[in-house]
GUMAR-33538 format. One record per residue: x, y, z of N, C-alpha, C, O in turn. Coordinates in steps of 0.2 Angstrom, whole numbers, plus 5000, padded with zeros to 4 digits. Layout:
residues N
XYZXYZXYZXYZ;...
end
This chain:
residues 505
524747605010525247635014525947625010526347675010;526047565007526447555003526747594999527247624998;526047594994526047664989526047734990526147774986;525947734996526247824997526947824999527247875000;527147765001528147785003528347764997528947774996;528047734991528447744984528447834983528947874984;527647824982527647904979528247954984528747984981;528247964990528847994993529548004992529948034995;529447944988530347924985530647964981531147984981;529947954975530147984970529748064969529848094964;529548084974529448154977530148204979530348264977;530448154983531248174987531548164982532048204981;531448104978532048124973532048164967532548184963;531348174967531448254962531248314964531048364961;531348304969531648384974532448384972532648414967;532748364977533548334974533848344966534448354965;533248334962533548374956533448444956533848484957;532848454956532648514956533248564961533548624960;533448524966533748584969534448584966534848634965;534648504963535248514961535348564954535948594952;534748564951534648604944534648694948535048734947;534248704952534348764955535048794958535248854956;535348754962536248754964536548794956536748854955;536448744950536648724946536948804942537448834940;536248834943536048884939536148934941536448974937;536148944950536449004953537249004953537549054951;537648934954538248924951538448964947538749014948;538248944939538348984934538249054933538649094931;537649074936537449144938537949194939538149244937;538149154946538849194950539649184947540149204949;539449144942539949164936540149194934540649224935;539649214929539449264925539549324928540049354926;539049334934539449414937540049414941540249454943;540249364941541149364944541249394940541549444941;541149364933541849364927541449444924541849484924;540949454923540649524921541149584926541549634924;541049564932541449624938542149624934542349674932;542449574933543349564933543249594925543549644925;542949574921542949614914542949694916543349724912;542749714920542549784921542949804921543349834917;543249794928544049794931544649794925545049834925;544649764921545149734916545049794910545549824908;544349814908544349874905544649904909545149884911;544349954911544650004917545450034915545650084912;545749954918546749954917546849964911547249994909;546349924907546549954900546350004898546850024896;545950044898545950114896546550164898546850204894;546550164905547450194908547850174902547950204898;547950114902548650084898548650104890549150104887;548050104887547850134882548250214880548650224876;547750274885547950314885548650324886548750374883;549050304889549750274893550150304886550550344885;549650244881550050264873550150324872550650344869;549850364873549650444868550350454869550550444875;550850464864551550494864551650504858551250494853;552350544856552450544850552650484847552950454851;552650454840552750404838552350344840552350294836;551850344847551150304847550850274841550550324839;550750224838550050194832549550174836549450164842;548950174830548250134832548450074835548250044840;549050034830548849954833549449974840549349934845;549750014841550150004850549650024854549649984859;549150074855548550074858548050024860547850024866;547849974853547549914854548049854856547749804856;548549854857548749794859549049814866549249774869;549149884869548949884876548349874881548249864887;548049894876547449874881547349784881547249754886;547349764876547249694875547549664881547249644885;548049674881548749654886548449664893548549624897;548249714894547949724901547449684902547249674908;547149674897546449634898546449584899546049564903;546949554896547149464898547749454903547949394905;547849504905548349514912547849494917548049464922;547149514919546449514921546249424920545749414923;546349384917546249324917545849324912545449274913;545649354906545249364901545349334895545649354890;545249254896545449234889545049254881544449264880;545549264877545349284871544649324872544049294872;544849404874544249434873544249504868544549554868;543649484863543449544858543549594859543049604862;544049664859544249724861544049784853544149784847;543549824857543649874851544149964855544049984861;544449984850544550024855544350104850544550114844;544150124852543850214849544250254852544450264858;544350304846544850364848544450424844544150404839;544450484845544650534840544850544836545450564836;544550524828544950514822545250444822545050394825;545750454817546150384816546650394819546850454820;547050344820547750364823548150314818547850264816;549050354818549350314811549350254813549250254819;549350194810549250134807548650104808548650044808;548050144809547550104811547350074815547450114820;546950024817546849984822546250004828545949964831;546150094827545750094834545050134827545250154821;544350124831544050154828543750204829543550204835;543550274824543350344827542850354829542350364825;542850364834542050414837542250484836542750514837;541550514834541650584834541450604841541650654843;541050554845541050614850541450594856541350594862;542050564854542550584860543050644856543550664860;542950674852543150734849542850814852542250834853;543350854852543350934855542550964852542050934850;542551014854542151064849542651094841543351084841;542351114837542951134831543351194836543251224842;543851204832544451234836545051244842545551284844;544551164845544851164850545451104852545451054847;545851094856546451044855546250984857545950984862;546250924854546150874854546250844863546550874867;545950794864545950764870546150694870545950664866;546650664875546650594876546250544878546450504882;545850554875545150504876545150434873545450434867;544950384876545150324872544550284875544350294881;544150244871543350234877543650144873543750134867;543650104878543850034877543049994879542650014883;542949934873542449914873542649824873543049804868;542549784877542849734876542149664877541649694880;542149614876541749544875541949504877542549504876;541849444881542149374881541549334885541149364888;541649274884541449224886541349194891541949194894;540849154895541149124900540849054899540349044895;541049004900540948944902540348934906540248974911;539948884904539448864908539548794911539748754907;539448764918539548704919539148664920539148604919;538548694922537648644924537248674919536648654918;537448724917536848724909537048724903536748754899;537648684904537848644900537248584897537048584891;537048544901536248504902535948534899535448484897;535748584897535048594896535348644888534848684885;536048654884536148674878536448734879536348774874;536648764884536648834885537648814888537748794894;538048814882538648814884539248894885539748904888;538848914883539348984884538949024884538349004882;539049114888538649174891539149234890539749244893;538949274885539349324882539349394890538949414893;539749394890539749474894540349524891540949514889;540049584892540249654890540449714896540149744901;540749724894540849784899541449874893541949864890;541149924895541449984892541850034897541650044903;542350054892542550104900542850174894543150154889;542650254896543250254893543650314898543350354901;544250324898544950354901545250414897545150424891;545550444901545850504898546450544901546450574906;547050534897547650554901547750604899547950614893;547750644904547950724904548450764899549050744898;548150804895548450854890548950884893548950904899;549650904889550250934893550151034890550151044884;550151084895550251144894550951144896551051144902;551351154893552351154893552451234893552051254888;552751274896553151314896553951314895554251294900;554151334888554951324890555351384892555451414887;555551394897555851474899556751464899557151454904;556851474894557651474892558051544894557851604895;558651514895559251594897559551604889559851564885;559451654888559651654880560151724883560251774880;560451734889560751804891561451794888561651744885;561951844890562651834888562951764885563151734880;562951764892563251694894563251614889563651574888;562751634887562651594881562951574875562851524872;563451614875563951614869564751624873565151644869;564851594879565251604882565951534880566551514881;565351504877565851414876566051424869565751454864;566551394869566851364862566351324857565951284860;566351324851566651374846566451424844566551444838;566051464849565651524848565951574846565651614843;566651604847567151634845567451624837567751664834;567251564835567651554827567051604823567251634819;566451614824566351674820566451714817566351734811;566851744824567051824825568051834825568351884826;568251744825569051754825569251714820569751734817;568851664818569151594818569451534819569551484816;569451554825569451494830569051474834568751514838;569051404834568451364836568851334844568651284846;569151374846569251354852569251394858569551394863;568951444854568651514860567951514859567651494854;567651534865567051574864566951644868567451664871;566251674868566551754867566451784875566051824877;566851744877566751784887567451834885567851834880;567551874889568151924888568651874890568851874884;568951814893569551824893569651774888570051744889;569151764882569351754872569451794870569951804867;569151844870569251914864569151954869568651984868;569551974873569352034877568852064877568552074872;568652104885567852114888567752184882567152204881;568152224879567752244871567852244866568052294863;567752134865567752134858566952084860566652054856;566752084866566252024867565652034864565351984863;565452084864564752114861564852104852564452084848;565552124849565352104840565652004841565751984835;565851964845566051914845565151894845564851874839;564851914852564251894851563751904845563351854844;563751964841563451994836563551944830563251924825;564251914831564551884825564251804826564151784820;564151764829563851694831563151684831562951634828;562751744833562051774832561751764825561251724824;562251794821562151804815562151734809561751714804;562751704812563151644808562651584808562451564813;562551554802561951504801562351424802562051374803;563051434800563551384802563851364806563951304808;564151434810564451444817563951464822564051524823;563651434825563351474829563351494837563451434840;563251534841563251524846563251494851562651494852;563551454857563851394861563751414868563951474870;563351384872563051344874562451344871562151294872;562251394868561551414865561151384859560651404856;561451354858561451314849561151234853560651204851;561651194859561551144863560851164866560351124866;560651214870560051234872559251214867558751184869;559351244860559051244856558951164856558451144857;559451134854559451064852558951004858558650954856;559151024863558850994869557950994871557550964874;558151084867557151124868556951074864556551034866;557151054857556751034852556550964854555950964855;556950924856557050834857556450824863556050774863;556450904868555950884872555250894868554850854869;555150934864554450944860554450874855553850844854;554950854853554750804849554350764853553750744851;554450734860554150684864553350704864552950664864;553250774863552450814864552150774859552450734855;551450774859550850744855550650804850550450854853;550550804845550450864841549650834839549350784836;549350904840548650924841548350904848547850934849;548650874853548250854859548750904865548450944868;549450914866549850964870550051014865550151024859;550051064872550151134869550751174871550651194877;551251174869551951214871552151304871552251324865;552151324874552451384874553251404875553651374879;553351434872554351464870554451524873554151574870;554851544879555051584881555751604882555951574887;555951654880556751664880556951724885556451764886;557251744888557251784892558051804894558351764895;558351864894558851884893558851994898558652004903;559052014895558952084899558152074901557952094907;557752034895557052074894556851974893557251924894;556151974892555751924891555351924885554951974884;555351884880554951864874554751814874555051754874;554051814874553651734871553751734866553651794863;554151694862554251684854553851624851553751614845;553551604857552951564854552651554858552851544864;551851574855551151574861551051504862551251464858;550651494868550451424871550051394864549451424862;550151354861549851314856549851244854549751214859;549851214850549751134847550251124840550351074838;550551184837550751174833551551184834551851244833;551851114835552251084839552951094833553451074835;552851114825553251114821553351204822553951214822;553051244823553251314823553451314831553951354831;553251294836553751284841554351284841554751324844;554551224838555351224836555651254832556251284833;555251274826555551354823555451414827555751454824;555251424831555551484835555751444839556051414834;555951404843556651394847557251404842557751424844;557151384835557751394831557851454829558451474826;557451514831557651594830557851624837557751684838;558051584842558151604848558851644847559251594844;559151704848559751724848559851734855559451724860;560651744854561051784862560851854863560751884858;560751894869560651964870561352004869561852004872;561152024863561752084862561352174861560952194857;561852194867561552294864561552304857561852344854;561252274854561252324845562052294843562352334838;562352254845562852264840563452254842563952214841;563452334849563952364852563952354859563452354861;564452354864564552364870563952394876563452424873;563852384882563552424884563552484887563952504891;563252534883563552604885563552624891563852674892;563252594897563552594902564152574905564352594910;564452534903564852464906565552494907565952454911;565752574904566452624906566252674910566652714913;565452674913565352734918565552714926565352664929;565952754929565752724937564952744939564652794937;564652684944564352724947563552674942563052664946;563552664934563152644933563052574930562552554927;563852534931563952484928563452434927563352404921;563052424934562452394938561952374932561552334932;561952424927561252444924561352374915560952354910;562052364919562352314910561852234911561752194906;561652234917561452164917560952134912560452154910;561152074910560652064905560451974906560451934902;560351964913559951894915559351914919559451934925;558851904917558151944922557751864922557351844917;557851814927557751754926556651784930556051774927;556851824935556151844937555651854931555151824932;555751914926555551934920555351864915554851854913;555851814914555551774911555051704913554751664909;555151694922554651684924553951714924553451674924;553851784924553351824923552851814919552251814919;553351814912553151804905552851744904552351744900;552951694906552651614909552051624910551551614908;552251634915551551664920550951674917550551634918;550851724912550551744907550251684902549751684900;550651654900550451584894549951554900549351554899;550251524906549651474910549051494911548551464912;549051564911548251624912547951574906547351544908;548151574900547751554894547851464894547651434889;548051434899548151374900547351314903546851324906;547551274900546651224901546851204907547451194910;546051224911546151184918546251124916546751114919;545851064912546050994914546750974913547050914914;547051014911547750994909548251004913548051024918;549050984912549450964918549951034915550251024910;550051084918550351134918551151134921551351144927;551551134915552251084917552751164915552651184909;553151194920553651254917554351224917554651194922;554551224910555351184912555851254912555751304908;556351264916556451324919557151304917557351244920;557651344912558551344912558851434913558851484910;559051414920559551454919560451444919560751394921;560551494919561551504920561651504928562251494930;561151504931561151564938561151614940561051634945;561451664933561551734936560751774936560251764933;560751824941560051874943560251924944560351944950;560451984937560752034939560252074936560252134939;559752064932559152114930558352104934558252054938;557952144932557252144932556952174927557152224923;556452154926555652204921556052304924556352314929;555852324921555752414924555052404926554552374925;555352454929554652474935554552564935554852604940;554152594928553952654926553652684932553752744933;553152644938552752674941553052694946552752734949;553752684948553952694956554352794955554452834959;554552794946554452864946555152874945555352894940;555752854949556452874947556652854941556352804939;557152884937557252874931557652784930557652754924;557952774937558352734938557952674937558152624934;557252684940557052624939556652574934556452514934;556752624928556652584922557352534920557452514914;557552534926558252494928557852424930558152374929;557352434933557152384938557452384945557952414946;557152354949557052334956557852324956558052264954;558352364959559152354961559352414968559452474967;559452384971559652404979559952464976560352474971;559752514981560352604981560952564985560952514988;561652634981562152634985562152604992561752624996;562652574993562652545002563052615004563552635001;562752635012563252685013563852665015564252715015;564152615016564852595018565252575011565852575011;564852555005565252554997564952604994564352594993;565152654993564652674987564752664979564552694974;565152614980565152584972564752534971564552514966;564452494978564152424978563752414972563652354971;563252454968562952454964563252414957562952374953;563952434957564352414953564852354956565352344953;564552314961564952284963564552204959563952194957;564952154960564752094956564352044960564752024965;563752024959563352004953562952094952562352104954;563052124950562352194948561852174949561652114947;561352244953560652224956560352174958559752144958;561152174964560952134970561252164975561652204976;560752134981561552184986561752094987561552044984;562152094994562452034996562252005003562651985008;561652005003561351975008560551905005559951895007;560751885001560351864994559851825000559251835001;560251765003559751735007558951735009558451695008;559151795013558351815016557851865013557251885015;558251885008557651965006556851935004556351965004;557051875002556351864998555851825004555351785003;556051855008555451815013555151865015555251905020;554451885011554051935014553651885023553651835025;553351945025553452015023553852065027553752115029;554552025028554952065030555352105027555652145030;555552095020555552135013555352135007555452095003;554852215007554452205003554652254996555152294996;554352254990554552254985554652344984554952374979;554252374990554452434991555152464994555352524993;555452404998556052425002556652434999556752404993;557152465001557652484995558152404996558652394992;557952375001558352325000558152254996558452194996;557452274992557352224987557552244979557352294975;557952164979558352164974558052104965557552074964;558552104962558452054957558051984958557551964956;558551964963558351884966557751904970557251884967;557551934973556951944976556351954975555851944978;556552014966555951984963555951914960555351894960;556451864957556451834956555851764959555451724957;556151764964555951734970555251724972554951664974;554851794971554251814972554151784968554351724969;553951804960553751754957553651684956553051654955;554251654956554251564956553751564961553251544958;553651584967553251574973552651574970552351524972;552451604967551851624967551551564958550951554957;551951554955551951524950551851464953551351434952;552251424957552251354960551751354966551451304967;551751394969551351374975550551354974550251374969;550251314978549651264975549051304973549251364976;548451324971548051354970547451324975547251264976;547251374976546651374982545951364980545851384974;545351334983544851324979544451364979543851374976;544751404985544051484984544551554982544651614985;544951524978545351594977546051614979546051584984;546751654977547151644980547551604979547651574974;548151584985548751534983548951564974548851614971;549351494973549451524966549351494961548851454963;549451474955549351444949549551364948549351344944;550051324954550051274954550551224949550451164948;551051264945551151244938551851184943552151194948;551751134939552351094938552951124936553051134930;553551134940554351144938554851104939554951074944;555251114932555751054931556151124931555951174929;556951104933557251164934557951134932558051074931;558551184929559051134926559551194926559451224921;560051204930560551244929560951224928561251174931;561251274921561851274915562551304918562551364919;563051264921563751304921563951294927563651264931;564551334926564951354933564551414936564551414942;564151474932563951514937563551504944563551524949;563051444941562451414945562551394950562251394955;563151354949563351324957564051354961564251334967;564451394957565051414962565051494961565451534963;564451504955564651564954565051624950564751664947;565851614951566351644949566851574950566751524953;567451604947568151564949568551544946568451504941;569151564947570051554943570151484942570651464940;569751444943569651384944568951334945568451344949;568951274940568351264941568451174939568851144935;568051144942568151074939567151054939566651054942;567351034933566150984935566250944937566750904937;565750954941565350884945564850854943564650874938;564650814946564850804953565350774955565450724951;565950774960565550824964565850894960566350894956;565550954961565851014960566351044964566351054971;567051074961567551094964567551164963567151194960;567951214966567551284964568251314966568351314972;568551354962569051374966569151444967568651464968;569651494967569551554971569051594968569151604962;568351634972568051664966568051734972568451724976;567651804970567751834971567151844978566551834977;567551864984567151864992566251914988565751904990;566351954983565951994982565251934979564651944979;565551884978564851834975564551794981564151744980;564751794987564651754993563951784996563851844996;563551764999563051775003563351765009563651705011;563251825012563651845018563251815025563451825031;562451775022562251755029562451685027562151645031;562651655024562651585022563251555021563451495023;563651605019564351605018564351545010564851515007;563751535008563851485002563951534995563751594995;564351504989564251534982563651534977563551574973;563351454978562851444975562251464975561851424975;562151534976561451554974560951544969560351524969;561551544963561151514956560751444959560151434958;561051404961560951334963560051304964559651264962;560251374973560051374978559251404976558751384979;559151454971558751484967558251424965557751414967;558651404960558351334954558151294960557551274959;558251274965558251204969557451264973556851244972;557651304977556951314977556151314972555651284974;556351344968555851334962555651274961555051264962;556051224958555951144959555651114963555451064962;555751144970555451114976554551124978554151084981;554451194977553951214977553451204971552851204971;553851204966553451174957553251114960552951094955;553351054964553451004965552550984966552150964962;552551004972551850974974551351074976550751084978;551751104975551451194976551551214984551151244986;552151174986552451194994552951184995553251144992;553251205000553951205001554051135007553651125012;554651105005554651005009555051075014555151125011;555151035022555451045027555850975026555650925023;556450985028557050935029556450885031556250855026;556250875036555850805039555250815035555150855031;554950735039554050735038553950695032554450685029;553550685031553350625025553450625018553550585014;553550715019553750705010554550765009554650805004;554750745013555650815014555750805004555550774999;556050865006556250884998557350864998557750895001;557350824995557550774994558350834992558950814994;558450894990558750944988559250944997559850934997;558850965004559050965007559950915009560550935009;559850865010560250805009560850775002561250725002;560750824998561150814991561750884990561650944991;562050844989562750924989562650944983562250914980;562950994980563051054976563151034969563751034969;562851024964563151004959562750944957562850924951;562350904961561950844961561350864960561050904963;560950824953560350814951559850804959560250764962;559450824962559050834966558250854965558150914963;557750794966556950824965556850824958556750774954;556850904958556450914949557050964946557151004941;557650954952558150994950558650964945558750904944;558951004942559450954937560151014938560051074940;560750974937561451004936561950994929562450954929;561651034925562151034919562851064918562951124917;563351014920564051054920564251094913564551144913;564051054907564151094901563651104897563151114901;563451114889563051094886563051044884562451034884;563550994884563350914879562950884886562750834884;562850894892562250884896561550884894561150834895;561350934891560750954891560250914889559650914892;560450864881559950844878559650774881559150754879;560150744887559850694891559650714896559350674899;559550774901559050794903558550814902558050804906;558650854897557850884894557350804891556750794891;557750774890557250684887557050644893556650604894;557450674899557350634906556850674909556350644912;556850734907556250764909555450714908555050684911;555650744900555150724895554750664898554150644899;555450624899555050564904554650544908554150504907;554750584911554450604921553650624918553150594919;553650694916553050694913552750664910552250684909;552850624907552250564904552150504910551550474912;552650494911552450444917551850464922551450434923;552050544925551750584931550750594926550250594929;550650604921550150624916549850554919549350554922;550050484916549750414910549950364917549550314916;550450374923550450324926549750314931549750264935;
end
C-alpha cells in the first residue's frame, strides 16, 4: 500500500508538468495568432498609407517608409517589410510586380501590395529550444485614380485686368474693359494681349498658372486630366488622358474670346445686342460632360469649374428652327420692354431664381434662359448616379468664382472681400424674386453643393450645405471666392489638396 501512494505522487506530479507543458504551448500558441491577427491589421494600415504616397514628387523609399511606420505604429517590432508596386518608382526601394500592372495601353493604377515578417517571442518553448515563431501576413491597397476636368472661363472678361492693356497702349496699368480703351477699342486691345508672348492677357495668364500648379499635384501615368476652355463656345483642348506635360501645354494655348479681331457686328444694332454674349458657362459644362462618358468607373471623377459669373450665352440650338436660335436658348422680347433682350446680363430675362426648377420650366418655354440651361446641366453632371440607370453622372465639383461679377455682379464701386462690398450696380442685374446680385455666386455655390455628395444639403439635417449660413464673398463647401487673380494659385493647390486627402484618406 505504501508503494502505490509513492507511485500516486509521482503520477500527480507528472500530470502537473504535463499540464503545465500543455498551458505552456497553448500560451504561446495564442501568441502567435494575436500577433499574426495584429500583423494583419498593421499591413492593411500600411497599404492605405503606402498608397496615401502616390503624389507627384512621391519616391520608392517614401512609400516604403510609410508603410513601415504604420506597422510599428501596430506594436510591430523591427518587422521585415517588402513593398511591390508597378514598375519602379524614383529612388528605388519598392519592388516590381508585373501583375499589379494594367493590360498594355492602359493607365497605370495605384496598387501597392505590402508584404511584411516579424517575430514573436516564445516564453514556455523556450524549454524545449524553440525561441522565436516567424509570422507573415500580405495585403495589397489601392488609392483611387483621379479623372480631373478643368473647365475654365476664357470669355471677355479675361483680359479685363491690368496689365492686359500694355499690349495694345503701353500701359501696364490698364486692362481692356471699355472704360481703359474705350468699348471700341476692346476687341483689338484683346486681339493685342492674345497675341503677345510677353504681355499677356490678365486675369487669364494667372488662370493658366493656377491650371498648371494644379496638374503638377496629378501622378503622371496613373490620373488622367482633361482641359476645357469655354467662352462664346466650348473647346476640349485636351482630351481626357495621362499625359500630364501636354495638358499644360494646352492650358498654355488657352486665349481670350475675341470676334476674329473685330468688335461684335451686333453690339450697334437695337434689338440684337443680346446676340454679343460670349460666357456659355452651361456649354462648357456640357463639353465635360463628354470627357466623364470616357471616364474609368474605378476612378474618382473630380470637375474643377472657374467662372467670372457672367451667363449671357448658350450652345445654338439648330433644331428648334428659328434663325435666332442658333443664338441659343435666350428669352423673346418681354411685352412691357421690348428692348429687354438687349437689356443687361443678355439671354436672360430677370427672374433668374426659379426657371431652372423643372418641371415648371421647361427647355421649351420661351422663358428658358442661359442660367437655366446652365443650371440643368451642373444638375445633371453632379447629381448621384443610380444603380439601375438614370440620376446622373455623380462627378465631384470644386467650384471658384473669379471677380466682382460673381458676386455683386456690376458696380460704380467695389471693394473685395470678404466681406464683399458692392456699390451702386444696375437694378437691371437684380433678380427681382430675391432681390440679391449674386447670381454668379449663387450658380457656382449651387454646383458645388450638388457636385458634393450628388444632392442638394437642405439648411438642416445631418449633413446642411454649409453655403446656406456663409455671406457672399466667403469660401463655403467646395465653393471658393477669388477677389482677384493673385487668388487663384492658392486655391487651385488647396483644391488639389482636398482631393488627395478625399482619394488616399
Amino acid at each position: 500500500m505504501k508503494s502505490e501512494s509513492g507511485q500516486a505522487i509521482v503520477i500527480v506530479a507528472l500530470g502537473f508538468v504535463m499540464l503545465l507543458a500543455f498551458t505552456g504551448i497553448v500560451v504561446d500558441v495564442a501568441r502567435v495568432f494575436v500577433q499574426r491577427a495584429q500583423l494583419r491589421r498593421a499591413v492593411d494600415a500600411a497599404g492605405l498609407a503606402a498608397t496615401g504616397q502616390f503624389r507627384t514628387g512621391a519616391t520608392g523609399p517614401d512609400i516604403v517608409q510609410a508603410a513601415i511606420d504604420l506597422i510599428r505604429a501596430h506594436d510591430i517590432a523591427d518587422p521585415s517589410v517588402i513593398v511591390e508596386t508597378c514598375g519602379s518608382l524614383p529612388g528605388g526601394g519598392t519592388t516590381d510586380n508585373p501583375a499589379l500592372c494594367p493590360p498594355a495601353g492602359q493607365p497605370k493604377r495605384k496598387l501597392v501590395r505590402i508584404s511584411a515578417q516579424a517575430e514573436v517571442s516564445m516564453l514556455f518553448l523556450q524549454l524545449v529550444g524553440i525561441n522565436k515563431v516567424p509570422v507573415e501576413a500580405s495585403s495589397t491597397a489601392e488609392a483611387a485614380a483621379v479623372d480631373a476636368v478643368l473647365i475654365l472661363d476664357t470669355s471677355e472678361s479675361q483680359a479685363y485686368d491690368a496689365p492686359s492693356g500694355y499690349a495694345y497702349t503701353g500701359d501696364s496699368n490698364l486692362g481692356c474693359k471699355p472704360a481703359d480703351v474705350g468699348a471700341e477699342n476692346v476687341a483689338a486691345c484683346i486681339a493685342a494681349c492674345t497675341a503677345s508672348a510677353t504681355h499677356p492677357c490678365y486675369p487669364l495668364q494667372q488662370i493658366k498658372d493656377a491650371a498648371r500648379a494644379f496638374v503638377d499635384r496629378m501622378y503622371q501615368d496613373y490620373d488622367r486630366v482633361a482641359v476645357v476652355g469655354y467662352d462664346r463656345s466650348a473647346t476640349t483642348v485636351y482630351h481626357l488622358g495621362i499625359d500630364l506635360y501636354a495638358a499644360k501645354n494646352a492650358i498654355d494655348d488657352l486665349r481670350v474670346y475675341e470676334y476674329a479681331g473685330t468688335a461684335c457686328p451686333y453690339a450697334t444694332t437695337v434689338g440684337e445686342r443680346w446676340k454679343c454674349g460670349s460666357s456659355n458657362p452651361g456649354g462648357g459644362l456640357l463639353t465635360a460632360s463628354y470627357e466623364f462618358a470616357n471616364g474609368r468607373q474605378d476612378s474618382l471623377w473630380v470637375a474643377l469649374f472657374l467662372s467670372s459669373g457672367g451667363i449671357n450665352a448658350t450652345d445654338p440650338i439648330p433644331s428648334m428652327g428659328s434663325p435666332e436660335n442658333l443664338f441659343g436658348y435666350c428669352p423673346p422680347k418681354n411685352f412691357s420692354d421690348p428692348l429687354s433682350r438687349d437689356g443687361l446680363p443678355p439671354c436672360r430675362d430677370q427672374r433668374w431664381s426659379v426657371h431652372h426648377q423643372a418641371p415648371t420650366i421647361t427647355m421649351t418655354s420661351p422663358l428658358y434662359d442661359a442660367e437655366d440651361y446652365a443650371y440643368d446641366i451642373a444638375t445633371y453632371m453632379g447629381s448621384e448616379a443610380k444603380p439601375n440607370g438614370g440620376g446622373g453622372m455623380g462627378v465631384l465639383f470644386y467650384t471658384i468664382a473669379l471677380g466682382q461679377k460673381a458676386v455683386c455682379t456690376t458696380g460704380v464701386t467695389y471693394a473685395p472681400g470678404p466681406p464683399v462690398i458692392c456699390g451702386d450696380f444696375n437694378p437691371g442685374y437684380m433678380d427681382l424674386d430675391s432681390g440679391l446680385p449674386n447670381t454668379g455666386e449663387l450658380f457656382l455655390r449651387y454646383v458645388a453643393d450638388i457636385g458634393d455628395n450628388g444632392k442638394l444639403n437642405p439648411p438642416g439635417g445631418q449633413d446642411p450645405n454649409p453655403c446656406y449660413t456663409t455671406g457672399s464673398g466667403y469660401q463655403c463647401g467646395n465653393y471658393y471666392f477669388a477677389p482677384t487673380g493673385n487668388d487663384l494659385l492658392r486655391i487651385f493647390l488647396e483644391i488639389a489638396g482636398r482631393i488627395f486627402t478625399r482619394i488616399s484618406g
